[in-house]
C-alpha positions in Angstrom: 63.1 6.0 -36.3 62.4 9.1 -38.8 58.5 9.0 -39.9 57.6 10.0 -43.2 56.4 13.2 -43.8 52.8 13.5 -45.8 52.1 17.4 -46.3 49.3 16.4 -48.1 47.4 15.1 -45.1 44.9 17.3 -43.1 44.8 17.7 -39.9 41.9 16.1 -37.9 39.1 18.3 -36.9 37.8 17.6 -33.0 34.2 16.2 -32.5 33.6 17.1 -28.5 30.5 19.1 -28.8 28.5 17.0 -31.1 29.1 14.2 -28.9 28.4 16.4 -25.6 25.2 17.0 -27.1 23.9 13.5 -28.3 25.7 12.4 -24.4 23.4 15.2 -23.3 20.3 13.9 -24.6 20.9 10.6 -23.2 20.9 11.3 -20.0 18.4 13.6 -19.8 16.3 10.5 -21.1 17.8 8.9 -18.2 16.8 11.2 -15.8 13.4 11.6 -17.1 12.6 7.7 -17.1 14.4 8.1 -13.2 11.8 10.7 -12.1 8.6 8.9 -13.8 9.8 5.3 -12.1 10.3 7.2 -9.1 6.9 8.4 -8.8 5.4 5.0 -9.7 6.9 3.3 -7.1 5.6 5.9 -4.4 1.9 5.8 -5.8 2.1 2.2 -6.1 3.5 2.3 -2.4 0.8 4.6 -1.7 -1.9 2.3 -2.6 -0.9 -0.8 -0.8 -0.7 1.3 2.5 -4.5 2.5 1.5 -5.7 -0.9 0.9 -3.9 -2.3 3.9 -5.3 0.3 6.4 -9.0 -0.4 4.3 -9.2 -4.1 4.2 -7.8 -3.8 8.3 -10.6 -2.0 9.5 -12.7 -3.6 7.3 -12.3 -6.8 9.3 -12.4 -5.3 12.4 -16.7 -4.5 12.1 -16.6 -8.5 11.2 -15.6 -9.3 14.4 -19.6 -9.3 15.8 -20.5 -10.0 19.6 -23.5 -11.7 18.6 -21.3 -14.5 17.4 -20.9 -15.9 20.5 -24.3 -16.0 21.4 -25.3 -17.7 17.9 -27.5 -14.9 16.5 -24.5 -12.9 14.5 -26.0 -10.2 11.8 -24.0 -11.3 8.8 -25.8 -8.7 6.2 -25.2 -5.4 8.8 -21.8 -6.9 9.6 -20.7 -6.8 5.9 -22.2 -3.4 5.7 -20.4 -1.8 8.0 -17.0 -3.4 7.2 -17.6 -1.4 3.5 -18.3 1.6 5.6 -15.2 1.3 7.5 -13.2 0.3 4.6 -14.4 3.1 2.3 -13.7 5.6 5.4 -10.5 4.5 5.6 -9.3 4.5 2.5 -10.7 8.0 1.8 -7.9 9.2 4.5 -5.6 8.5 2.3 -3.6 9.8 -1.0 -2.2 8.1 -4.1 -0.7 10.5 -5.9 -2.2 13.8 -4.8 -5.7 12.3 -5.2 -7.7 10.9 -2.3 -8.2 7.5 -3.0 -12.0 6.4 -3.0 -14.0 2.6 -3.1 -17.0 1.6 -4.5 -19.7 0.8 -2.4 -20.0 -3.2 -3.6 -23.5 -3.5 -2.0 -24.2 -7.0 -4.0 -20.3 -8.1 -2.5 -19.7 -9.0 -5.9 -15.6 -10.9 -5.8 -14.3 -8.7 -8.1 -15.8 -5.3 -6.3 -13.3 -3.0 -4.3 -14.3 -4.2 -1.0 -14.8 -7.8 -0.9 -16.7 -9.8 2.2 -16.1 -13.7 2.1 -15.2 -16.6 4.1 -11.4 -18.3 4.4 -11.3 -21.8 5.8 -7.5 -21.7 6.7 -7.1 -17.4 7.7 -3.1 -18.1 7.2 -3.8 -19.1 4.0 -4.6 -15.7 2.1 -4.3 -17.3 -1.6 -6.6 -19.1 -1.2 -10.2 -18.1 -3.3 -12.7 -16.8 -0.7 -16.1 -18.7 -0.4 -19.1 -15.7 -0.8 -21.6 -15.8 2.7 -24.8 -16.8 1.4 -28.2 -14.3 2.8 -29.1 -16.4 6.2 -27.2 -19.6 4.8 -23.6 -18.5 5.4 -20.6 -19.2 6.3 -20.8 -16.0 8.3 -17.4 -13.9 6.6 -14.3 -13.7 8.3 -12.0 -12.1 6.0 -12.3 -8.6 4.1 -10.4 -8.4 0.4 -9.6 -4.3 -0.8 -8.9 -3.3 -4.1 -7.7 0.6 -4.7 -7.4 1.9 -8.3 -6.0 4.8 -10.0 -7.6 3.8 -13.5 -10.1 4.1 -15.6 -12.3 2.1 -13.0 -11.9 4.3 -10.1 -9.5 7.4 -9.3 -8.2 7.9 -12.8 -5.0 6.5 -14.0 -1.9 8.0 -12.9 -0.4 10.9 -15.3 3.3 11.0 -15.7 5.8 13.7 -16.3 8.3 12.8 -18.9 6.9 9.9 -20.6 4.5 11.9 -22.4 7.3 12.5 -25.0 7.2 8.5 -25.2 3.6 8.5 -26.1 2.9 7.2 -22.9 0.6 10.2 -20.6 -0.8 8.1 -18.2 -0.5 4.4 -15.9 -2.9 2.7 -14.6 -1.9 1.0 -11.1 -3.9 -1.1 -8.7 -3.0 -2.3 -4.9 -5.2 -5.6 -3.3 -5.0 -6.5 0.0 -7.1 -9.1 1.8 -7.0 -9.9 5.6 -9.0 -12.4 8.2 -10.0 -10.7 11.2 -7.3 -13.2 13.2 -4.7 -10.4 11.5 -7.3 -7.8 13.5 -7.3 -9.3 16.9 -3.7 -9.4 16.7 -3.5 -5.9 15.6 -5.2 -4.8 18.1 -3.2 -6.7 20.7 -0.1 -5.2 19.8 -1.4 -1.8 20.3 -1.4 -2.7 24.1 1.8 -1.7 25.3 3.0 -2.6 29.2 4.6 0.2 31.2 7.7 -1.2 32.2 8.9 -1.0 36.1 11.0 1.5 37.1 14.2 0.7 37.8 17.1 3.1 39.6 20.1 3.8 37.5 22.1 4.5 41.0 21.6 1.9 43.2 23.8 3.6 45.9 20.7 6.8 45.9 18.5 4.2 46.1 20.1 2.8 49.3 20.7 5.7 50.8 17.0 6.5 50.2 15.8 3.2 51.9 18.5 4.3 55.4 16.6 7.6 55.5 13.1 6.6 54.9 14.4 4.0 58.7 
């Protein structure tokens, strides 16, 4: 088959390097938006191990001797259990900053370190009941909150999304643990030393004929 032949008709020009440039930009976008979820998802990650290591030893100055002997210091108890959980949470980092707690002296249930009472410890949604001074119930559970906000620690700044209008997030992490979760904590720490065993069993009884 014999096409026609237009000489009138102009040859088609090509179009690659417009389109390698607007391809460009896209995925730079891409890889911008990649780096700043990235780094979200650490800090976040970040936080959660800070309030998890806070609100643990936390718990742990709940667990009072005097308890036992039916004189238990609830209001020194709940003291130190802010202590411990603002020490803790001090050792660690969210995003470069180290991540601090406010103090929460009046255990207020929206403060960052939270003293209360859970009637079912494996039931962690459920709301905690506030010790009364000298009435009680005597806490058993400690509730963390670490913030990178305008409450505490800043927000978070991020790299590209500045050219999005967006310069900063604001991220929080809550954890909230009985002092059962302590105990067994603690308990898991404790390691036994297994028995030693002879990987040559024929050494071992030629070993035993020499030792007769």
């Amino acid at each position: 088959m014999i096409l026609p032949h237009r000489p009138n008709q102009r040859p088609r020009t090509g179009a690659i390097a417009p389109l390698a440039a607007i391809m460009l930009v896209f995925f730079m976008f891409l890889v911008a938006v990649a780096v700043d979820l990235g780094y979200i998802a650490n800090v976040r990650a970040e936080l959660q191990n800070a309030a998890d290591s806070a609100a643990l030893a936390g718990a742990s100055q709940l667990l009072d001797n005097n308890i036992l002997k039916g004189t238990p210091d609830q209001d020194n108890a709940m003291a130190n259990a802010r202590a411990q959980a603002q020490l803790f949470a001090g050792s660690n980092h969210g995003g470069g900053v180290a991540l601090t707690l406010g103090n929460n002296a009046n255990n207020d249930s929206g403060g960052d370190v939270y003293c209360g009472y859970l009637s079912n410890p494996a039931d962690r949604s459920q709301p905690m009941i506030a010790p009364a001074p000298l009435i009680g119930p005597y806490p058993n559970s400690v509730q963390v909150q670490v913030h990178r906000d305008s409450t505490r620690n800043s927000p978070l700044s991020l790299f590209f999304a500045r050219a999005l209008g967006t310069s900063s997030l604001s991220l929080q992490a809550t954890q909230r643990l009985p002092t059962k979760a302590t105990s067994v904590a603690l308990r898991s720490r404790v390691v036994p030393t297994p028995p030693r065993v002879s990987c040559c069993p024929m050494r071992s009884m030629l070993t035993s004929g020499i030792r007769r």
